[in-house]
N, C-alpha and C positions, 0 to 999 in steps of 0.2 A: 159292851160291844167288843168285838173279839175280829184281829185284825190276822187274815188267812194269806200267810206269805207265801203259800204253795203258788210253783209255776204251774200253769195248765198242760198238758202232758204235749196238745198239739202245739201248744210254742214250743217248749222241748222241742219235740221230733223235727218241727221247721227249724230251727236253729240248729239243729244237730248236721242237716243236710244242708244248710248255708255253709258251715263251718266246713266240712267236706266237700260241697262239689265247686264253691265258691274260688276256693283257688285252681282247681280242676280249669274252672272255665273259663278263668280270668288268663292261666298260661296257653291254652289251647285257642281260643275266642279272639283275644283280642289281638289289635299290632303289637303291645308296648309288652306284652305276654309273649309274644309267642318270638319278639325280637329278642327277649330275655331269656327264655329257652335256650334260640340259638348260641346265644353268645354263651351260655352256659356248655351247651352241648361241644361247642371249637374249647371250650376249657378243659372239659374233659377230654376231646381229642387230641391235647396238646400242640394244639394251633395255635400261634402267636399273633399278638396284637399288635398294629401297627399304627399308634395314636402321635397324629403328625399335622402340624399345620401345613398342610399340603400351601396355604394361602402366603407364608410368610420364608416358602424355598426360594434360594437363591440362585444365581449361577457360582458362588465361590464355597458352596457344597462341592466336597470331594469320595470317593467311595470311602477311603478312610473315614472319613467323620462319619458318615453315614452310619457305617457297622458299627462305628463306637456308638452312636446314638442308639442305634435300634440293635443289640447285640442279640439276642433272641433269633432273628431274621437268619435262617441259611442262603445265603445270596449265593446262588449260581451264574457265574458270567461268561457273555461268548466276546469276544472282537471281530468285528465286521458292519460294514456299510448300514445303518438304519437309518429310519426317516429324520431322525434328530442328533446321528452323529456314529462314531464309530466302534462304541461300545455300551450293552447294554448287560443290566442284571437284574434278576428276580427272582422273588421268592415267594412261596405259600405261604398265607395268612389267615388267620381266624376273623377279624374285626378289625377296622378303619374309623378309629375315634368313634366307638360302642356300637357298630354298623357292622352287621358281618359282611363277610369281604372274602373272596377266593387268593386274590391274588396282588402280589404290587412291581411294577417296572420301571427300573429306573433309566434312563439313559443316557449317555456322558460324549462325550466331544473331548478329548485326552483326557482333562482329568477334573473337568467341569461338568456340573450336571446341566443337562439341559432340557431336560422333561421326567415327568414321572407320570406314570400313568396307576390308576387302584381299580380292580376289578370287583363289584359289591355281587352282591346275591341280588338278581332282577328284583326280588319282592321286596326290595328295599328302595329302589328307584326314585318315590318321593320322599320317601326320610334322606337321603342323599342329595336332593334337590333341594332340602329345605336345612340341612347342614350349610351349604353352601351359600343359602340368600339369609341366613344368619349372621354366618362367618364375613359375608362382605357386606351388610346391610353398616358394622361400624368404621368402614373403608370411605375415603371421600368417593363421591360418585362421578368422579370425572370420566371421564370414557378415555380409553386406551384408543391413540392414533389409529392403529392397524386396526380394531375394531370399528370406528366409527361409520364407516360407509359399509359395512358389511348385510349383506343381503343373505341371509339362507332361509330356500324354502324347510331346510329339518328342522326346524327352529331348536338349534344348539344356544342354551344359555354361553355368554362370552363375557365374563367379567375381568375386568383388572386388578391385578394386587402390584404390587411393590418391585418384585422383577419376575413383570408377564403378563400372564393371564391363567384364569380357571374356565374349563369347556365341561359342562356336562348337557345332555339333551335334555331339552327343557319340557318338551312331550311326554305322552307316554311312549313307552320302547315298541320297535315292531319285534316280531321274532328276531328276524337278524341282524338288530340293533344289538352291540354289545353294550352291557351294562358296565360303561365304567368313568370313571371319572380324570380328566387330564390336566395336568399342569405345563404348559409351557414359559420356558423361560426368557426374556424380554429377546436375548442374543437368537434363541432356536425361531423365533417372530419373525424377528429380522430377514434372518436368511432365506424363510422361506416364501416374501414377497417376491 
């Protein structure tokens, strides 16, 4: 008996087009593909990453520390009146902790931070939403004062972290829902009860 180790020509040729269009359609087809893509593609553009515990920001962040932490970042900054203080800065970004991300804002009150905002790419929306019930799922679950009695019809997720809170929409986005993610700091709360 004579044992014929030959492959049959149609496994071949199936396997020849596994091996071929298999990653094809795995980077084009899928989320985890096609968010890898991305993130490859802001590499090639020379987009910078901006991988930050948005969760564990403080108010005794200063823009110095900041640029030292994230020195990649071209921060552009203006001074005058915003929603959370009187000076703000931002810069263009590729990715927000392996998320691609357009954009990040930070905004300061003299020389305190007092909110940061990240701007994601919409078709990342629930990857952003589930960074986020990740990121606080090992946070105690106490509810934050100022959230507690809070009523909104957009249904804005409002979690607490350590000094503040994290806001991102808990829905899906309408059109002119911006797609981004906010941190406010416990002091920027305050004030604006």
């Amino acid at each position: 008996m004579t044992n014929d180790l030959k492959l049959p020509k149609t496994y071949k040729t199936l396997l020849m087009l596994a091996l071929v269009f298999g990653p094809f359609y795995w980077l084009a087809f899928t989320e985890d593909g096609q968010r890898r893509t991305d993130l490859g593609l802001m590499f090639v553009l020379g987009n910078p990453e901006f991988n930050a515990a948005l969760d564990a920001f403080n108010s005794g962040l200063t823009e110095a520390r900041l640029r030292e932490l994230f020195p990649k970042l071209r921060f552009q900054c203006a001074t005058g009146a915003n929603p959370f203080g009187d000076r703000l800065c931002g810069a263009g970004i590729g990715s927000f902790n392996q998320i691609p991300a357009s954009s990040v804002t930070l905004f300061f009150l003299g020389e305190q931070l007092r909110a940061a905002k990240v701007v994601y790419r919409r078709s990342y929306h629930r990857t952003v939403r589930e960074w986020a019930r990740q990121r606080l799922a090992l946070r105690d679950n106490s509810v934050h004062p100022a959230l507690e009695n809070r009523q909104d019809s957009r249904e804005v997720m409002a979690e607490a972290v350590d000094d503040g809170a994290l806001f991102v929409r808990d829905g899906e986005l309408a059109r002119t829902d911006e797609p981004a993610l906010l941190w406010l700091s416990q002091a920027a709360i305050d004030t604006r009860r």
